[in-house]
C-alpha atoms as one frame of an Amber mdcrd trajectory, in Angstrom:
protein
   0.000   0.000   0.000   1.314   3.404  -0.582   1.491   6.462   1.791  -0.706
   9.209   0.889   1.364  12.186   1.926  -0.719  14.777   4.050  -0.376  18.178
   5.254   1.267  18.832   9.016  -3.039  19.725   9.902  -3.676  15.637   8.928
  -5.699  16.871   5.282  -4.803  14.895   2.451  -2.811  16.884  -0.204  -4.327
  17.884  -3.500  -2.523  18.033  -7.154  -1.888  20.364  -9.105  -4.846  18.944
 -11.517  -7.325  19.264  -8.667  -5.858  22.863  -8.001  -6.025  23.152 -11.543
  -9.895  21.651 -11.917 -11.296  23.760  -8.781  -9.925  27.476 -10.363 -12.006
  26.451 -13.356 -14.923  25.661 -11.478 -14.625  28.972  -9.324 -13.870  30.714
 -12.469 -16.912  29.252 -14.350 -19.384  30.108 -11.705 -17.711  33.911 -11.708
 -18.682  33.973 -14.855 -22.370  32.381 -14.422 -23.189  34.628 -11.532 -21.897
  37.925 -13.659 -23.751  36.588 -17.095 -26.893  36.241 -15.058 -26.277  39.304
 -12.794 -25.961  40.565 -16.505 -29.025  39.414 -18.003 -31.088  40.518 -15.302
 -29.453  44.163 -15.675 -30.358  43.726 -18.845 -34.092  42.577 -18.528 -34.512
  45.108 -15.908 -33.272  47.368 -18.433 -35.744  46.289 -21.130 -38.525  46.374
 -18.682 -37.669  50.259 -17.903 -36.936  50.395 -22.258 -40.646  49.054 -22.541
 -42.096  51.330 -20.232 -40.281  54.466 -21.737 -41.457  53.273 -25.293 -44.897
  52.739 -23.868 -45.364  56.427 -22.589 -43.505  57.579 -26.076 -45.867  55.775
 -28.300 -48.540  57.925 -25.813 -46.315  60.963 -26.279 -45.720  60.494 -29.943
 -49.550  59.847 -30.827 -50.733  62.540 -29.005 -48.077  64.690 -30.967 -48.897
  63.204 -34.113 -52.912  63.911 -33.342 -51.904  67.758 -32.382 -50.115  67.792
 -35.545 -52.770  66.885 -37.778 -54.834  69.313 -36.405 -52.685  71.809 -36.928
 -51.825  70.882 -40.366 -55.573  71.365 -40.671 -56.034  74.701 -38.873 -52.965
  75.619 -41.229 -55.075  74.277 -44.331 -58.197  76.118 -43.165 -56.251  79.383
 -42.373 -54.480  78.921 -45.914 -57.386  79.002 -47.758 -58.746  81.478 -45.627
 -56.110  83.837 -46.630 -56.704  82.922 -50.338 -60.222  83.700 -50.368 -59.114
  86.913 -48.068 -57.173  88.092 -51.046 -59.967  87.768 -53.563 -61.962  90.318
 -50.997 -61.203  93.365 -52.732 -61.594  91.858 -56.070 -64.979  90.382 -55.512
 -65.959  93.601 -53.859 -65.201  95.783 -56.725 -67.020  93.249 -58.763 -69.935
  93.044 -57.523 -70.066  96.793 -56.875 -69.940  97.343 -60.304 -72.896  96.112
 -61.257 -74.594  97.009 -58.061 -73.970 100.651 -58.501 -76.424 101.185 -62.378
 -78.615  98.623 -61.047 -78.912 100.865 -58.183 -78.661 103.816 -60.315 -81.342
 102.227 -62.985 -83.511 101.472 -60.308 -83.331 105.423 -59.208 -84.187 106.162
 -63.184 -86.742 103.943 -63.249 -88.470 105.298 -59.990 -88.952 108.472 -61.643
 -90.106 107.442 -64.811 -92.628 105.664 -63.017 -93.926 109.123 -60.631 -93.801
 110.433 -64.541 -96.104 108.075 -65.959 -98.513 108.012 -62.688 -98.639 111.880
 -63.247 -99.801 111.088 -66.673-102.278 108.043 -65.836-103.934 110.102 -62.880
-104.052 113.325 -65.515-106.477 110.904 -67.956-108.309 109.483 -65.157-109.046
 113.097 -64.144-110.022 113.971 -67.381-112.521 110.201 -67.668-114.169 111.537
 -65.171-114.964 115.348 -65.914-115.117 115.118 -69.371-114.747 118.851 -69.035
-113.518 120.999 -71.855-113.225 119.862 -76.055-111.277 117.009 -77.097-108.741
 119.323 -78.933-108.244 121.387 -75.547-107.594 117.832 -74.125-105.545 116.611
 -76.883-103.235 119.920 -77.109-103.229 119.995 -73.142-101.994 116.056 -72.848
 -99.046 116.766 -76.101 -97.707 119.854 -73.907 -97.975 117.710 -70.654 -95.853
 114.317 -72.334 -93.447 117.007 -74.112 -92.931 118.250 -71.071 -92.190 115.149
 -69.408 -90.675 113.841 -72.091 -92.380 110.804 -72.396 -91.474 109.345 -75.734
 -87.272 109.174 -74.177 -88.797 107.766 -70.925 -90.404 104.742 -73.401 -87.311
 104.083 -75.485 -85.446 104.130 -72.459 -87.205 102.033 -69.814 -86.439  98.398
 -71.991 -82.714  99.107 -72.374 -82.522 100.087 -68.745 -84.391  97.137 -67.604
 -82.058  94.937 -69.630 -79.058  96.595 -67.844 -80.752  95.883 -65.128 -81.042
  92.236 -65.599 -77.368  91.583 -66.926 -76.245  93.427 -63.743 -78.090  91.073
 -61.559 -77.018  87.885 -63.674 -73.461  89.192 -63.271 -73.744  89.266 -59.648
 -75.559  85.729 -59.827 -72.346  84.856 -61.642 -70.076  85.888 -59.083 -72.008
  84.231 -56.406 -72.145  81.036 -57.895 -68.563  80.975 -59.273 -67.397  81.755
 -55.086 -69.887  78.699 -53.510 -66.981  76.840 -55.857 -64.617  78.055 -53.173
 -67.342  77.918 -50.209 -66.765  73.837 -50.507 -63.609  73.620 -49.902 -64.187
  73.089 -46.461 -66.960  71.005 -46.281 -66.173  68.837 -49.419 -63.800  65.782
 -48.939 -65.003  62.666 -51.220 -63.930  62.620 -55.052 -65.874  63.322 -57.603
 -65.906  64.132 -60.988 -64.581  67.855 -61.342 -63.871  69.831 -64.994 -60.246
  71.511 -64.716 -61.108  73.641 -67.197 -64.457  75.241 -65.718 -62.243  75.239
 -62.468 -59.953  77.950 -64.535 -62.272  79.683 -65.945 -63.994  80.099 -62.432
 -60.861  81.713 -61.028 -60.381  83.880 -63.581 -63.826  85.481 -63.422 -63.257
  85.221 -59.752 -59.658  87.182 -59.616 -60.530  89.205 -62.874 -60.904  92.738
 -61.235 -57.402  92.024 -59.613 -55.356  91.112 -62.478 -57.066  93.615 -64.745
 -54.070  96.394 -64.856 -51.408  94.291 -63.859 -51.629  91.241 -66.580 -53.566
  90.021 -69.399 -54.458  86.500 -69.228 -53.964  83.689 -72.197 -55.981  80.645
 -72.429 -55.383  76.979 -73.919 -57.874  75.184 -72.676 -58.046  71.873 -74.916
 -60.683  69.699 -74.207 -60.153  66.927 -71.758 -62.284  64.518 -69.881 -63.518
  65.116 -66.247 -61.190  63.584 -62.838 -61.589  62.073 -59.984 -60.988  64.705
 -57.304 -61.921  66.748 -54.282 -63.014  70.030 -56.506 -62.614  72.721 -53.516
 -58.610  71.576 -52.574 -58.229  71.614 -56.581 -59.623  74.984 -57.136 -57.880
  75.964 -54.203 -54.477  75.375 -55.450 -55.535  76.619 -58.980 -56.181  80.091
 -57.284 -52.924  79.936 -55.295 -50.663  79.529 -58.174 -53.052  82.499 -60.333
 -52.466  84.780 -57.327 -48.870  83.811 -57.389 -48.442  84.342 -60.904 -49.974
  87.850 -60.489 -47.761  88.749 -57.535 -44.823  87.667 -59.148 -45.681  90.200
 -62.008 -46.399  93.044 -59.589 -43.041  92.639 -57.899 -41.187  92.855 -61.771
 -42.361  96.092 -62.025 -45.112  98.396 -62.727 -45.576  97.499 -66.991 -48.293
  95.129 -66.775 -47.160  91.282 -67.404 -49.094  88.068 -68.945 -50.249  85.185
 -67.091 -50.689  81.802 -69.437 -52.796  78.912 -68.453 -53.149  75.371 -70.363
 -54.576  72.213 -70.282 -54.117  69.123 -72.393 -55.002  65.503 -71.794 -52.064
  62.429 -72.399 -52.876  59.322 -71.701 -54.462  58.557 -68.137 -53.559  61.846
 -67.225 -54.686  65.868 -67.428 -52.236  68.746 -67.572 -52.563  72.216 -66.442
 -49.914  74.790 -66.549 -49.880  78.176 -64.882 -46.817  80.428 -66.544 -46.222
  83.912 -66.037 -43.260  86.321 -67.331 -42.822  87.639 -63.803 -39.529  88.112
 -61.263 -38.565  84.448 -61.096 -37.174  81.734 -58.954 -33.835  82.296 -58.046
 -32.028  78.328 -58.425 -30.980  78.065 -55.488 -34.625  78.167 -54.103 -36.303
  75.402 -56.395 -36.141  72.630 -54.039 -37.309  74.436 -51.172 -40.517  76.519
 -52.261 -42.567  73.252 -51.122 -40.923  73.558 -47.801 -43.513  74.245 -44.983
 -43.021  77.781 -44.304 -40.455  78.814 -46.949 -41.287  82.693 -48.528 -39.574
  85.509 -49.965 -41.928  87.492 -48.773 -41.204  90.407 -46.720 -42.762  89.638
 -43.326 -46.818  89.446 -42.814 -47.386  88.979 -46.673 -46.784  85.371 -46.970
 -47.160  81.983 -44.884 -45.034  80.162 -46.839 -48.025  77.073 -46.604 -49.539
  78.419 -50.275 -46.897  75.472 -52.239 -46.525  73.199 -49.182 -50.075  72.754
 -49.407 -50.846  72.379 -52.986 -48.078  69.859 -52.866 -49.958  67.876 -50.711
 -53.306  68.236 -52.059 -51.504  67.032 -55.503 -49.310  64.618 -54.627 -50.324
  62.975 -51.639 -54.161  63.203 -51.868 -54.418  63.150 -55.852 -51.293  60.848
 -56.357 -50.443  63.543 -59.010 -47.324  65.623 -59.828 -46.493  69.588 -58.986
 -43.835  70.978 -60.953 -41.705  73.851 -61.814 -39.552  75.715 -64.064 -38.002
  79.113 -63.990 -35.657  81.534 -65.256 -35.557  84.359 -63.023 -36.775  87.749
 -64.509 -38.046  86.196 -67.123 -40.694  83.159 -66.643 -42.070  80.582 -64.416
 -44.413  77.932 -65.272 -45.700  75.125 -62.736 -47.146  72.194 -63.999 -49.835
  70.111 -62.781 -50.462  66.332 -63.934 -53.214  64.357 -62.542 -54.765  61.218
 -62.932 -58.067  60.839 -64.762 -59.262  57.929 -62.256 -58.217  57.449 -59.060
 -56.863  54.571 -57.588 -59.246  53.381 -54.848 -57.241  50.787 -53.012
């Protein structure tokens, strides 16, 4: 039998490969107890992680619901502004006719106290039957001469006709603005003419552009689109008040605003091109920016573009472009799909 050598204490002594085989064990459960100490940091962490990204997602909806309804306030106080800009135009339109159907009516008044003077003369005389009927007859030629009642009878049709075409004009103007009342009330697609959408905001902006540019239309015929009429008309009459600004701030000499339409393929063009001041270059690929202008200060948003580009693009699935050379033309171009894809 062989002696087992032992330590002074009575222990039995241990190899090196036990030595050896126990630091591996201590190490290895090191190691466990920091991996899990480590995975529970972790999953604690992930728990907090969760929470955070819980009360974000609360955060971040509630931002994104503020945000729409300020894009929408935005939209509202956009076309608020573009209808405010029309005010003075619409106003000296309609006064226009207002003021000789006013005046016609004042005519017309006292034509009538001149032929009640005349109907209550020959009643007068119906019932005296006083004097000779050439007394009567010479009496009644002095009283229309004096009067003068043969104008008064050549003149009442022609001022009732002004009449008339002064109230249809104003029935015109009315009717051309409910086109512009819907946009805030109308939000479903329906069939909409482009080119009686033009021809509305011309009549419509007419008294404003009529010293400062003359107005070209190409209006071929093309077929009716799906769209939300109001947000179309609305950009329409942004980029027509554009076009005239940009003239006004070229100079004084009045300028020439050019709108088209054609049809290719699945899809209707419009164009709105004036020979105004420009886009400088440098500035193409920001005026759809939110907020961009080069506007002094309290004469532009800077939403006009950023919100046609949306109604285009993003609710059409159309295109907005644009092409300038500054000081001497700028046309933006509208293509949009005859049919809407309703997926």
């Amino acid at each position: 039998m062989i002696a087992v050598p032992r330590y002074p204490e009575g222990l039995p002594m241990l190899s090196y490969g036990s030595f050896l085989f126990i630091g591996i064990l201590l190490v290895l459960f090191v190691c466990l107890y920091y991996e899990i100490s480590r995975r529970r940091r972790i999953h604690k962490r992930l728990k907090s992680l969760e929470a955070e990204l819980a009360g974000s997602s609360q955060k971040l909806a509630a931002a994104l619901q503020i945000i729409h309804q300020l894009q929408a306030r935005l939209l509202q106080q956009e076309q608020l502004a573009g209808i405010g800009q029309l005010a003075a135009g619409i106003v000296h339109e309609i006064n226009t006719p207002l003021a000789y159907v006013s005046n016609n009516m004042e005519i017309l008044e006292k034509y009538f106290i001149t032929l009640g003077t005349l109907s209550a003369r020959y009643r007068a005389w119906r019932m005296t039957l006083g004097g000779t009927a050439e007394e009567m007859v010479r009496e009644m030629e002095g009283l229309e001469k004096n009067l003068d009642l043969e104008y008064i009878l050549r003149d009442i049709p022609d001022l009732l006709e002004d009449t008339n075409a002064g109230l249809q004009q104003i029935n015109n103007i009315v009717r051309e603005m409910r086109l512009f009342s819907r946009v805030d009330c109308q939000r479903s697609f329906e069939r909409y003419d482009i080119n009686r959408g033009l021809e509305s905001i011309l009549r419509v902006v007419h008294a404003q552009m009529a010293s400062h540019a003359a107005v070209e239309k190409d209006l071929q015929p093309v077929p009716a689109i799906q769209a939300v009429g109001g947000e179309i008309n609305q950009v329409l009459l942004n980029l027509v008040i554009n076009a005239l600004q940009a003239i006004r701030g070229k100079g004084p000499e009045p300028g020439k605003i050019r709108v088209s339409t054609w049809q290719d393929g699945a899809f209707v063009y419009c164009t709105v091109e004036d020979n105004g001041i420009g886009i400088p270059e440098e500035n193409l690929n920001s005026i759809f920016n939110p907020f961009f202008t080069t506007k002094p200060v309290g004469q532009g948003t800077g939403l006009g573009l950023s919100i046609s580009y949306e109604i285009i693009v993003k609710r059409h699935h159309g295109e907005i472009m644009v092409e300038s050379i500054p000081g001497e033309v700028t046309k933006f171009i509208l293509r949009l799909p005859v049919t809407q894809n309703q997926h």
